[in-house]
C-alpha angles and dihedrals in degrees: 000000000000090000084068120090121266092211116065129182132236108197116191141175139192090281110026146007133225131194106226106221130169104243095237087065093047082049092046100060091043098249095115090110098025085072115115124232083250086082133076131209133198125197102295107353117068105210099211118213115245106236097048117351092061099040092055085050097049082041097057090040088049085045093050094054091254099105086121097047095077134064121202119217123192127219127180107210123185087236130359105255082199089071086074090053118088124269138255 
């Protein structure tokens, strides 16, 4: 899984948070279908909501041995840009 990125961003506003991957990782580690309707995608990125969604997605990395592949940034935006974009 070395083509990814190794920096991922955390976006969050004053009322949610949402992880930013690209949606061939999501689809890498097979959670492409296990995404709730609480996250949104855009064309190529999955923004994963903070309380479930991510947390399937750091789960499954942890569980792959890659927990330390990836390194999480974190961004405060006034309001998620991601909340416009379709949902899982």
């Amino acid at each position: 899984m070395s083509k990814f990125p190794k920096e991922l961003v955390f976006y969050s506003d004053a009322g949610h948070g949402y992880l930013k991957v690209p949606l061939k990782l999501i689809k890498a580690y097979g959670l492409f279908n296990k995404i709730s309707e609480f996250s949104f995608k855009s064309k190529e990125f999955g923004f994963l909501e903070e309380d479930c969604d991510a947390t399937l997605f750091l789960k499954a990395v942890e569980d792959a041995g890659n927990k330390d592949k990836y390194v999480i940034k974190e961004k405060y935006v006034e309001t998620a840009a991601c909340r416009n974009y379709a949902r899982f």
